[in-house]
The first five atom37 places (N, CA, C, CB, O) and aatype in JSON, in Angstrom:
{
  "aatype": [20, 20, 20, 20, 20, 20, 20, 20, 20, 20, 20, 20, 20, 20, 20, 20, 20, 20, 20, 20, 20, 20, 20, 20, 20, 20, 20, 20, 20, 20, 20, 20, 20, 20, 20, 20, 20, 20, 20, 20, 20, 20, 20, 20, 20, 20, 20, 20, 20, 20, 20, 20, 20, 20, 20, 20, 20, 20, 20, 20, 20, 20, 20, 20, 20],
  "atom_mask": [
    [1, 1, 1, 1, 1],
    [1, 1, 1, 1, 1],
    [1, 1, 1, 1, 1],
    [1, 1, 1, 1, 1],
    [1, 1, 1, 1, 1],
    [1, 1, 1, 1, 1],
    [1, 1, 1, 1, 1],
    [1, 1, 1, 1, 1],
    [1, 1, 1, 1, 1],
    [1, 1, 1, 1, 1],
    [1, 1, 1, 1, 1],
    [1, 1, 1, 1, 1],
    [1, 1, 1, 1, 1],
    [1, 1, 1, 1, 1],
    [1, 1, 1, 1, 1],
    [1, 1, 1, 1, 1],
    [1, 1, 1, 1, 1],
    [1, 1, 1, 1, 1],
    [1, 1, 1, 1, 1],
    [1, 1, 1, 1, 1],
    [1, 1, 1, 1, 1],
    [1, 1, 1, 1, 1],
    [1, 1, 1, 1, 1],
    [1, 1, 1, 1, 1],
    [1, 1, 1, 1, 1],
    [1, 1, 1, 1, 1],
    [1, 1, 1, 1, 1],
    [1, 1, 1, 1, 1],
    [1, 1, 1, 1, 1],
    [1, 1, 1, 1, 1],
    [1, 1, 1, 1, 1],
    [1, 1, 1, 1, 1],
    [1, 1, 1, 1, 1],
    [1, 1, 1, 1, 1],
    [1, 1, 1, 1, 1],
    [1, 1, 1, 1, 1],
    [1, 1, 1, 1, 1],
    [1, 1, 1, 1, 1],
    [1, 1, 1, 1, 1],
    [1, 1, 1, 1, 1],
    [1, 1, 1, 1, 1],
    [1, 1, 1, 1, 1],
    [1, 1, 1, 1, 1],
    [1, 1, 1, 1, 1],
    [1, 1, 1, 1, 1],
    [1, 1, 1, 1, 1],
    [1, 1, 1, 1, 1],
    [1, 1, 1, 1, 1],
    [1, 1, 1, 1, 1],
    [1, 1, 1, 1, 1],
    [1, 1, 1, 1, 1],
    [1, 1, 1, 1, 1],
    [1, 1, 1, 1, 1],
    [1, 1, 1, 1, 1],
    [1, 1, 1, 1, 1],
    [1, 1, 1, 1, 1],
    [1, 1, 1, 1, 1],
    [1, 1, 1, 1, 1],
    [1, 1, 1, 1, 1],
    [1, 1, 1, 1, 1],
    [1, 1, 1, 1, 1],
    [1, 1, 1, 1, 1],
    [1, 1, 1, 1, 1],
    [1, 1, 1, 1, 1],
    [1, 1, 1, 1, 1]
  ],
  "atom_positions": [
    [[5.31, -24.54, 7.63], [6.08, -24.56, 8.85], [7.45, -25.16, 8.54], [5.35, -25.37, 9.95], [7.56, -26.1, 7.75]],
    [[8.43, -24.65, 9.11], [9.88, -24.71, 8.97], [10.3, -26.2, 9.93], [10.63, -23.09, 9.62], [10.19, -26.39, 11.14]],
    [[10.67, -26.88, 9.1], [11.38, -28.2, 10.36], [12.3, -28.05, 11.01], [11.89, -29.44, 9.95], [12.98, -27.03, 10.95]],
    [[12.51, -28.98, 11.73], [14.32, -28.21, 12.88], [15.74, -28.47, 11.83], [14.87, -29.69, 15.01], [16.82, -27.89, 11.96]],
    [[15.45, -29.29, 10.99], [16.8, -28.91, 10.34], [16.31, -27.78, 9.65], [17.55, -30.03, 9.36], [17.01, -26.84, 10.02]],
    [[15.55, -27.43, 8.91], [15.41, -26.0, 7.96], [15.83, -24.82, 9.2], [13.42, -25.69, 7.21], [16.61, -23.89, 9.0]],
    [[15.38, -25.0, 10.04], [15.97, -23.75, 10.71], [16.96, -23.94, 11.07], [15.44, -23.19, 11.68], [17.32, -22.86, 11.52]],
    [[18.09, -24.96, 11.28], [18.85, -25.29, 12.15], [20.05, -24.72, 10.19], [18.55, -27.26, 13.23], [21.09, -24.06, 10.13]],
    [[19.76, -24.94, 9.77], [20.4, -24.4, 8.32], [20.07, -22.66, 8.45], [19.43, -25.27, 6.65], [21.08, -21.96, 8.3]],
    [[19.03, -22.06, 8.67], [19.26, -21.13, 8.56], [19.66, -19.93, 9.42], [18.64, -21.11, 8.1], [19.78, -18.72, 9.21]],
    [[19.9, -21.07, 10.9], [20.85, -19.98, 11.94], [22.34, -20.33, 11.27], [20.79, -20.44, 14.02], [23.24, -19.55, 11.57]],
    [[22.56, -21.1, 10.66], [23.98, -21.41, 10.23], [24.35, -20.06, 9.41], [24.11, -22.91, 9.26], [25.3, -19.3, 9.63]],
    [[23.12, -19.93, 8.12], [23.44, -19.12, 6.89], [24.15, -17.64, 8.15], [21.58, -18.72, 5.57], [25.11, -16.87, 8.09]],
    [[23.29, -17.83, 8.92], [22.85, -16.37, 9.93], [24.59, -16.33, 10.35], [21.33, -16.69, 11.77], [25.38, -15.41, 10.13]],
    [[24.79, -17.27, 10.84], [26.07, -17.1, 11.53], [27.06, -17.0, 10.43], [26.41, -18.27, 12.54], [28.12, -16.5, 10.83]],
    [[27.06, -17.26, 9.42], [28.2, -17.06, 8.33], [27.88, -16.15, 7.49], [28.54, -18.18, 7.52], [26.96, -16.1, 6.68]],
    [[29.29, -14.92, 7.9], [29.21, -13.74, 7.69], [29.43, -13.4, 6.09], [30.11, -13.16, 8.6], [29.22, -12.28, 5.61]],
    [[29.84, -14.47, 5.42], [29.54, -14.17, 3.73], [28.21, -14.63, 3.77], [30.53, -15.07, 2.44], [27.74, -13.82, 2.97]],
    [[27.6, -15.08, 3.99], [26.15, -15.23, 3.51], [25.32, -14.69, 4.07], [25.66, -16.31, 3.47], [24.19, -14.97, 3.68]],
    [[25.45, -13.43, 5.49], [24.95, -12.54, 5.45], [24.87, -11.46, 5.18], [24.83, -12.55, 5.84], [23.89, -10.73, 5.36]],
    [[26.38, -11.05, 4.46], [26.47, -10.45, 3.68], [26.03, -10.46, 2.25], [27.28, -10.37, 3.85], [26.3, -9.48, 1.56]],
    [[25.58, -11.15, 1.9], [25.21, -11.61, 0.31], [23.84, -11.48, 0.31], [25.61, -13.22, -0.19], [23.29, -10.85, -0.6]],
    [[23.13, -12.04, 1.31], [21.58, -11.49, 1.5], [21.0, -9.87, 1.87], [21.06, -12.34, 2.69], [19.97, -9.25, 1.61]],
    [[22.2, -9.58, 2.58], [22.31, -8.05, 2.72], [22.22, -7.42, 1.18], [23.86, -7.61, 3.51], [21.15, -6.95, 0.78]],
    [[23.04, -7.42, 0.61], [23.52, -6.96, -0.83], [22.4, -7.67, -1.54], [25.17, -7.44, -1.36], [22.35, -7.11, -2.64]],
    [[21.44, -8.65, -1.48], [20.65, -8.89, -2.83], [18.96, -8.0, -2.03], [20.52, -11.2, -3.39], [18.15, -7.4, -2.75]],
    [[18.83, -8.12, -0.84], [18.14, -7.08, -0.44], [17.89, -5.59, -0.71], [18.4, -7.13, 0.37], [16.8, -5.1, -1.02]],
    [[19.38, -4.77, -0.5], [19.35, -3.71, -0.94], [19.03, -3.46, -1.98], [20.08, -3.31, -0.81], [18.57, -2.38, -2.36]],
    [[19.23, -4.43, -2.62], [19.03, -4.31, -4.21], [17.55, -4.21, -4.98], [19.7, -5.58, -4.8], [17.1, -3.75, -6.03]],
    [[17.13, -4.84, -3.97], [15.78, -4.94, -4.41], [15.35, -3.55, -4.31], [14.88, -5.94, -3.6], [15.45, -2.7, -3.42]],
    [[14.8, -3.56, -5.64], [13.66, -1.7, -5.57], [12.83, -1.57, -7.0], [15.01, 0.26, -5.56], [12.97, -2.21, -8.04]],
    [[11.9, -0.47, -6.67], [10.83, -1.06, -8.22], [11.24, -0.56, -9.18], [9.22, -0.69, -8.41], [11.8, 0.53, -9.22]],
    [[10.95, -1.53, -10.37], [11.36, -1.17, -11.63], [10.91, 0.32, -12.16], [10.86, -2.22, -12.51], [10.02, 1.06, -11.73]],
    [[11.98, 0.52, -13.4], [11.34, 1.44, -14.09], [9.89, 1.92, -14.72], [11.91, 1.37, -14.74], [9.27, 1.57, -13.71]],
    [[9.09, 2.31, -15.36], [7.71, 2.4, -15.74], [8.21, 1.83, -17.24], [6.87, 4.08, -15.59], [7.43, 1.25, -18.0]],
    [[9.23, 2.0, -17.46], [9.18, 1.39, -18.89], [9.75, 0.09, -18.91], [9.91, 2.21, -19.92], [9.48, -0.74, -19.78]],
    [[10.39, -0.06, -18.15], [10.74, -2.14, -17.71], [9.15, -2.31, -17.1], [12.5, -2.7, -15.83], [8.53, -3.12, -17.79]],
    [[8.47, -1.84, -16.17], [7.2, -2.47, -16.2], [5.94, -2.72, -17.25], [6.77, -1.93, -15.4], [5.07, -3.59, -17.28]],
    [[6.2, -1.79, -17.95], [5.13, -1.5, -19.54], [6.09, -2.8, -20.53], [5.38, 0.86, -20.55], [5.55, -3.68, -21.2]],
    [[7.31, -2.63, -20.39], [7.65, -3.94, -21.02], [7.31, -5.33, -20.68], [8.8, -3.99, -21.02], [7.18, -6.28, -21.45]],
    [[7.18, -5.29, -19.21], [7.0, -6.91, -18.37], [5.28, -7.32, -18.84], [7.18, -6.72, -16.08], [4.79, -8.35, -19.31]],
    [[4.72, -6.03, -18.46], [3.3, -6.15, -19.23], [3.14, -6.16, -20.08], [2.53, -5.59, -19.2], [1.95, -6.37, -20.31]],
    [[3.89, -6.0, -21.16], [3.42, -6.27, -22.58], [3.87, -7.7, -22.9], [4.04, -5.2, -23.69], [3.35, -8.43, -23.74]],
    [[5.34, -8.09, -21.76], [5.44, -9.74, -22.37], [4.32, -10.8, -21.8], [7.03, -10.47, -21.87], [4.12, -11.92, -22.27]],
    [[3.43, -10.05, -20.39], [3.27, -11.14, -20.37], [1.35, -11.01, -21.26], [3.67, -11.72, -18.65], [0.67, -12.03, -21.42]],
    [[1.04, -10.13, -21.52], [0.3, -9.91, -22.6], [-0.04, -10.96, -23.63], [0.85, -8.98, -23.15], [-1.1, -11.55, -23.83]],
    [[1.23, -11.03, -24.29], [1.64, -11.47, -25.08], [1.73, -13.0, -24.76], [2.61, -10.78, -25.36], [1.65, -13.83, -25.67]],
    [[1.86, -13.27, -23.77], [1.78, -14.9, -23.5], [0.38, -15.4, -23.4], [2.5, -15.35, -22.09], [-0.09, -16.43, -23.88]],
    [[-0.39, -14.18, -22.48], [-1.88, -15.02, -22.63], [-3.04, -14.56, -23.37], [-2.5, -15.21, -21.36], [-4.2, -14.92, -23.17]],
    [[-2.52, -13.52, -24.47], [-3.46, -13.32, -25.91], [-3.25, -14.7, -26.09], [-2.92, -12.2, -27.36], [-4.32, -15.31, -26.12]],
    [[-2.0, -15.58, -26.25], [-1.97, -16.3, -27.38], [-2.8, -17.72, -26.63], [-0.25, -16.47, -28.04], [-3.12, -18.69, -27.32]],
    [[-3.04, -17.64, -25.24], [-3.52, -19.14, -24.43], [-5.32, -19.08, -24.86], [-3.16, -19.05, -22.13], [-5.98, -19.88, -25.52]],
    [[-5.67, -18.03, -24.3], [-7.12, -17.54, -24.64], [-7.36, -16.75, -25.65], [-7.7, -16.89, -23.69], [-7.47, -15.53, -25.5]],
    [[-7.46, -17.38, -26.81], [-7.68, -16.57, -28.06], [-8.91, -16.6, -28.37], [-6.97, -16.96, -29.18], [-9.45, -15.93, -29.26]],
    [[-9.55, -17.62, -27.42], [-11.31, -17.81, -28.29], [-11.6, -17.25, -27.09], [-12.29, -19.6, -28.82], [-10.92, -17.19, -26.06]],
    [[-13.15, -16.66, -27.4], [-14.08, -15.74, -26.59], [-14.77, -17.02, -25.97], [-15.17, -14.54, -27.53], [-15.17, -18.03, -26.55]],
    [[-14.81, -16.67, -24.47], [-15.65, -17.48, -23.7], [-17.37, -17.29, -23.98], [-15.24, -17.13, -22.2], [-18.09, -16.32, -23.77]],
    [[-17.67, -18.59, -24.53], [-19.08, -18.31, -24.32], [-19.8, -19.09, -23.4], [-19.74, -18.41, -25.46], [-19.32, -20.08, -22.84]],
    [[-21.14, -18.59, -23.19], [-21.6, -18.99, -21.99], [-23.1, -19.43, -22.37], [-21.45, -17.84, -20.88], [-23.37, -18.88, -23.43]],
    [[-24.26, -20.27, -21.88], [-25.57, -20.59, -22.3], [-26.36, -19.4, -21.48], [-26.02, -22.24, -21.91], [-26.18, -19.09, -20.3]],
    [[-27.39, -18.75, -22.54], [-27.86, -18.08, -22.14], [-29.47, -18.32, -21.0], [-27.77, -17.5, -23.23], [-30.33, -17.54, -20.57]],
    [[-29.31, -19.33, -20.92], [-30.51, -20.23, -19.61], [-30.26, -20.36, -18.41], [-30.81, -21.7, -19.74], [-30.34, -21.4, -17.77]],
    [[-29.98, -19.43, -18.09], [-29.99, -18.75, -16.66], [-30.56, -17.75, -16.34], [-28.97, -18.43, -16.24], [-30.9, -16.81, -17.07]],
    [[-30.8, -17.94, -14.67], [-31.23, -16.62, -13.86], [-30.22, -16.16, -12.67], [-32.72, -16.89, -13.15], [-29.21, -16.77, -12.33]],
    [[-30.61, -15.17, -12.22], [-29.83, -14.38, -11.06], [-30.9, -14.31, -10.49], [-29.03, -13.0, -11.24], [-30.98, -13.75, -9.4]]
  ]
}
């Protein structure tokens, strides 16, 4: 939940027309990546958690379901 100054800051941003313009423009901007910037993002982050979990989880086999 937003406090009264957090909102009271963001009718300000609202009312100042460079900074709604600037949120305008980083909005538009937003759109989905390429398939090959995504095959890249997945391969970095791949690559980060081969290297965290490298050992095979084992588990005791003395259990039931």
């Amino acid at each position: 939940m937003l406090s009264s100054t957090e909102k009271q800051e963001i009718l300000q941003d609202a009312r100042n027309a460079q900074r709604r313009d600037a949120f305008r423009q980083a909005r538009a901007g937003d759109s989905l990546p390429s398939f090959d910037a995504y095959l890249k993002f997945l391969d970095s982050v791949h690559k980060v958690f081969a290297r965290i979990s490298s050992a095979p989880n084992l588990t005791c086999g003395h259990f039931k379901l």
